[in-house]
C-alpha positions as CSV (number, residue, x, y, z in Angstrom):
1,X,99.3,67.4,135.3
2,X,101.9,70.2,136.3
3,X,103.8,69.8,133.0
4,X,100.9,69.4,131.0
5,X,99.7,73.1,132.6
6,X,103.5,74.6,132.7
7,X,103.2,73.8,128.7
8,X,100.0,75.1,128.5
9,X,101.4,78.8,130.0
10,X,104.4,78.6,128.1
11,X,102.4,78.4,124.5
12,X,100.5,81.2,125.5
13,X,103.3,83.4,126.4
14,X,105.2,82.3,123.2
15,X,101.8,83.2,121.2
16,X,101.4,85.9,123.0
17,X,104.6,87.3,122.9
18,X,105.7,86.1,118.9
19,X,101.8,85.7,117.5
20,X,100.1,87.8,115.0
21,X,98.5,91.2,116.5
22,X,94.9,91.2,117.4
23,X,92.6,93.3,115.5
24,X,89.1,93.1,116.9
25,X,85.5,94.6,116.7
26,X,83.6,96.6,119.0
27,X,81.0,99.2,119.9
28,X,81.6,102.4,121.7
29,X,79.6,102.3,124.9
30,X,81.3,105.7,126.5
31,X,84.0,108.4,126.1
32,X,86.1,108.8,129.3
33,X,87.9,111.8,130.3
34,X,91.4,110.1,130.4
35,X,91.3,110.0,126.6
36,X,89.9,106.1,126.7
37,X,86.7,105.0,125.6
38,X,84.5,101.9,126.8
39,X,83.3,99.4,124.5
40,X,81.5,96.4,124.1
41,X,82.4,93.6,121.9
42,X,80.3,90.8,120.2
43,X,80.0,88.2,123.2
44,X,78.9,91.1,125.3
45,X,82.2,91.5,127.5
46,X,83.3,94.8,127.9
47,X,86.4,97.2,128.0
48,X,86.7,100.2,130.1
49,X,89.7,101.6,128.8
50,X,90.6,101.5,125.4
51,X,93.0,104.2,124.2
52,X,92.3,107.0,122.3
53,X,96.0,108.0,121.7
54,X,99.2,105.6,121.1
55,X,101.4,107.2,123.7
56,X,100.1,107.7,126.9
57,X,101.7,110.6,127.8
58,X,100.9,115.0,127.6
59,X,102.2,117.3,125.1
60,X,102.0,116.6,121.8
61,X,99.1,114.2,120.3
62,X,96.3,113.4,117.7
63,X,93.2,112.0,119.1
64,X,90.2,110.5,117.3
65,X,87.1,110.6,119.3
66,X,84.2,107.9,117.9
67,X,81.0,108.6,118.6
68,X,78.7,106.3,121.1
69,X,77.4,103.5,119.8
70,X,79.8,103.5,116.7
71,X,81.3,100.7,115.0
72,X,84.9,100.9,116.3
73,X,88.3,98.3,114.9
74,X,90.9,97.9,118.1
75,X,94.1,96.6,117.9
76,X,95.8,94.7,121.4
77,X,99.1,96.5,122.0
78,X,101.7,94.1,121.7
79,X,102.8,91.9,125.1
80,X,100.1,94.1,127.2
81,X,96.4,93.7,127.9
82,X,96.0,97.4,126.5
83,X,94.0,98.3,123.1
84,X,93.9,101.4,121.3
85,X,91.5,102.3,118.7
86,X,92.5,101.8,114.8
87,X,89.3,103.4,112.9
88,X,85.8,104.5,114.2
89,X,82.7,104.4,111.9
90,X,81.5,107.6,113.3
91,X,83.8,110.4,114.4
92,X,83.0,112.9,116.6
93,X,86.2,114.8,116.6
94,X,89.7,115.0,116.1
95,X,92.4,116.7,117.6
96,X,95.7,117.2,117.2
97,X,98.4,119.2,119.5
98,X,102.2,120.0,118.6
99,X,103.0,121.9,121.6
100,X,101.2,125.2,122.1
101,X,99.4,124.9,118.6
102,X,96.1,123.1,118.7
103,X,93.6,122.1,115.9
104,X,90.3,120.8,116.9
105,X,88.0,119.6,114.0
106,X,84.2,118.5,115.3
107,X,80.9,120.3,114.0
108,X,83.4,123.2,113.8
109,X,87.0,124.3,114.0
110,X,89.0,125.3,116.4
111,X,92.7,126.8,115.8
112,X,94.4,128.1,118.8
113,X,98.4,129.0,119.0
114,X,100.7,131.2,121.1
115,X,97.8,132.3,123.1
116,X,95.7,133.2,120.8
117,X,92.5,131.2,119.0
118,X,91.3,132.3,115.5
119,X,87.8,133.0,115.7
120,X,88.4,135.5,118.8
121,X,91.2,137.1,116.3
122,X,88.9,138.2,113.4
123,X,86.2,138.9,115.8
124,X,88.3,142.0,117.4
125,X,89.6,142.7,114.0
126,X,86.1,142.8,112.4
127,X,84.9,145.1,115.2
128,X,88.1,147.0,114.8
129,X,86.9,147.4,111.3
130,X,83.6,148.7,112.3
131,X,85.0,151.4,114.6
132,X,87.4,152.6,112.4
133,X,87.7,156.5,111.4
134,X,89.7,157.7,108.3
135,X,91.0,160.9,108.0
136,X,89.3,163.3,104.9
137,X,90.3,167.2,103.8
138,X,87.5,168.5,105.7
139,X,88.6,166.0,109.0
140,X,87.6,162.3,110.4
141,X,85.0,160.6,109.4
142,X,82.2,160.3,111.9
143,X,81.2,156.4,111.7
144,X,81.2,153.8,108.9
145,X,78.0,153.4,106.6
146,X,75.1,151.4,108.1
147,X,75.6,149.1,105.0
148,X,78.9,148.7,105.8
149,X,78.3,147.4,109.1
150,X,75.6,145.0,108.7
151,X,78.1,143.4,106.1
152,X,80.9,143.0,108.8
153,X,78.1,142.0,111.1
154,X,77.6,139.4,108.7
155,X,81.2,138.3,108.0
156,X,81.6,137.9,111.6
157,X,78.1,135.8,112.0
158,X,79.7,133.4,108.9
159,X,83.0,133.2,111.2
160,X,81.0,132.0,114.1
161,X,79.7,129.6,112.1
162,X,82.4,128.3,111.1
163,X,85.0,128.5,114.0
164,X,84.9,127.5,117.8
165,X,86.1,130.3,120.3
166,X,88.7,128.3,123.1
C-alpha cells in the first residue's frame, strides 16, 4: 500500500512539475489591498489571494484591477499553489508604474511624474492665465475680460473631467 501511495505522489509531482499549465475560471469576490483579489470558482471553493501583478515585488508594475463579481481567467504559476489573473471581464482600472512615472486609467486619468500630476499642472497654469496682466502704451492691463474667464473656467472644468488630481 506504501508503494502504491509513494507512486501516487510521485505522478503528481511529475504532472505537476512537467504538465500543461492550468488556466481556470472564476468570479471576483473582493479586491485586497496587497494587490490580490479573492475569487470563487465553479464548485464554490474559494481563493484569497490571487495575484494582481506577475512579480511580487515594488517599483515598477502594471496592474489590472477586475471589478467584483466579474468573470475573471487565472492561470496556476508553475510548481507553486499561486495564481495570477490572465484577463478580467470587467475592469475597473489599470495601472502601470516605471519608476517615479505613474499612469492610472479608471473612470479617469491620472498622469503623475517627477513630483508633479497633470491635472494639478494646467490647473495653476489656467489660473495663471486668468491673472495675467500685459503690458499696453498707456500701461498694464487691469484684469482679463469676463468672457475670457468663464472660457478658462470652463477649460479647467473639461480638465477636471477628464483627469484625476494624485
Amino acid at each position: 500500500m506504501a508503494d502504491i501511495e509513494n507512486i501516487r505522489e510521485q505522478m503528481a509531482a511529475f504532472s505537476e512539475r512537467y504538465g500543461p499549465a492550468s488556466i481556470v475560471e472564476a468570479v471576483v469576490t473582493k479586491l485586497n489591498e496587497d494587490e490580490t483579489v479573492g475569487v470563487e470558482f465553479d464548485d464554490g471553493s474559494e481563493l484569497e489571494d490571487v495575484r494582481l501583478k506577475a512579480i511580487v515585488k515594488e517599483g515598477d508594475q502594471f496592474i489590472v484591477r477586475p471589478a467584483v463579481g466579474s468573470n475573471i481567467l487565472i492561470g496556476r504559476i508553475a510548481g507553486s499553489e499561486e495564481y495570477l489573473l490572465i484577463a478580467a471581464s470587467e475592469i475597473v482600472e489599470v495601472v502601470i508604474k516605471i519608476g517615479n512615472t505613474k499612469l492610472s486609467v479608471s473612470d479617469k486619468i491620472e498622469i503623475k511624474a517627477g513630483g508633479e500630476d497633470l491635472l494639478s499642472l494646467l490647473k495653476d497654469l489656467i489660473e495663471t492665465m486668468i491673472n495675467e496682466k500685459h503690458m499696453t502704451n498707456t500701461g498694464p492691463t487691469i484684469s482679463l475680460t469676463p468672457d475670457s474667464v468663464t472660457a478658462y473656467n470652463g477649460i479647467k472644468t473639461r480638465f477636471n473631467n477628464l483627469l484625476k488630481s494624485v
